[in-house]
VOTI-907635 format. One line per field, with one value per residue (C-alpha): x, y, z. Coordinates in Angstrom, 1 decimal. Example, Ala and Ser with C-alpha at 12.3 -4.5 7.8 and 13.67 -1.06 7.14 Angstrom:
% VOTI-907635
X: 12.3 13.7
Y: -4.5 -1.1
Z: 7.8 7.1
//
This chain:
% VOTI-907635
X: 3.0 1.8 3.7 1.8 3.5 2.6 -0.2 2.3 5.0 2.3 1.4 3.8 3.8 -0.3 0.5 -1.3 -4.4 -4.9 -4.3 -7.0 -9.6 -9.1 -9.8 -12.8 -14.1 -13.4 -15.5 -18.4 -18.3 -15.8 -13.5 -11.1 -10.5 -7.0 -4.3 -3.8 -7.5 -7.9 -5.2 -6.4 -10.1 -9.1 -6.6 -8.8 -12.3 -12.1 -8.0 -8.8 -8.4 -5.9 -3.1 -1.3 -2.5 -1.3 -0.7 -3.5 -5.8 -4.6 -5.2 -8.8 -9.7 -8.9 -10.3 -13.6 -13.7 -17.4 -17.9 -20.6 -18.0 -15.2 -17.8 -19.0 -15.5 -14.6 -18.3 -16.8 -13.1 -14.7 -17.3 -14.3 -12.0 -14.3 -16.6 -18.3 -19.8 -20.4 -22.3 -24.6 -25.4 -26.1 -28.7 -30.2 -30.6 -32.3 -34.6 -35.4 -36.5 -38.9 -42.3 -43.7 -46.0 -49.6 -50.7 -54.3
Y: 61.0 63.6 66.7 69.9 71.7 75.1 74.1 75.8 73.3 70.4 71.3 69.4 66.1 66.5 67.2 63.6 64.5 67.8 66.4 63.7 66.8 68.5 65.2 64.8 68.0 67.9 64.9 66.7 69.0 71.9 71.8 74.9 73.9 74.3 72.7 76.6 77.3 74.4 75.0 78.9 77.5 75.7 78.2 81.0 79.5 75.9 76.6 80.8 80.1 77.5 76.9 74.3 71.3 67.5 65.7 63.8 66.6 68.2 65.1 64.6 68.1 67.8 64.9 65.9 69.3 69.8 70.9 73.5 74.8 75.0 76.9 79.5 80.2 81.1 83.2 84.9 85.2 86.8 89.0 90.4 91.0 92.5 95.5 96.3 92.5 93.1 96.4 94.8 91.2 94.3 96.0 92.5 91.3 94.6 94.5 91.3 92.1 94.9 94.0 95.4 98.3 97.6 99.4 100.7
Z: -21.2 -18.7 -19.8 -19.8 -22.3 -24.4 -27.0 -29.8 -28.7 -29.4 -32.9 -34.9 -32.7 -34.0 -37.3 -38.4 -36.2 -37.8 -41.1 -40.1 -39.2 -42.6 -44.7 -42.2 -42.9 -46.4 -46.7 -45.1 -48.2 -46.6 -49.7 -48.4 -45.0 -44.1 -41.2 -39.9 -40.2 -37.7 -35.1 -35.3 -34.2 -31.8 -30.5 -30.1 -30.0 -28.1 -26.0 -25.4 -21.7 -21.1 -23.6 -21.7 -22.4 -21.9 -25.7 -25.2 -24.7 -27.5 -29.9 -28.6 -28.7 -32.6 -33.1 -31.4 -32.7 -34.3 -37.7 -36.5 -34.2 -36.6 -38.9 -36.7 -35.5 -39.2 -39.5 -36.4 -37.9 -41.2 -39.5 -37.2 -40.2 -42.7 -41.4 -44.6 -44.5 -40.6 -41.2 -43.9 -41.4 -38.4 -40.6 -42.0 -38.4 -37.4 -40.6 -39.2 -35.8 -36.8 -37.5 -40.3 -40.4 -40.9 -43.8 -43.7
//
């Protein structure tokens, strides 16, 4: 099949895929991994410049999707939505740039 189509138009013809990614990835000890969670990561972290996409595409893009990539899109997603957490990882990264201060 070589229709480009809409990645949204593709989602439920790779329903079984993305179910076969969430067992993966629970396996691997991710226990709250969800279908959305998934399609959202690859969406807006692996698709965010082309979302048209032959079926085929779509299935191996799932099906090769790395763990380490589906977990720093949702360290992204929560960083994004929640400033207070944000503000506090900001000031921990800075505290861990400085050197510290010889004391005499």
């Amino acid at each position: 099949m070589s229709d480009v189509r809409h990645i949204d138009e593709w989602k439920r013809e790779v329903f079984p895929a993305l179910l076969s990614k969430k067992e993966e990835l629970q396996l691997m000890g991710y226990s709250e991994v969800t279908i959305d969670e998934i399609w959202d990561c690859l969406e807006h972290y692996v698709w965010q410049k082309d979302h048209y996409k032959k079926l085929y595409e779509i299935v191996q893009d799932i099906m090769h999707l790395p763990s380490h990539t589906y977990m720093n899109y949702l360290t992204m997603n929560v960083l994004q939505n929640d400033t207070e957490l944000a503000d506090t990882v900001a000031s921990l990264t800075d505290l861990m740039k400085k050197e510290p201060h010889d004391e005499e």
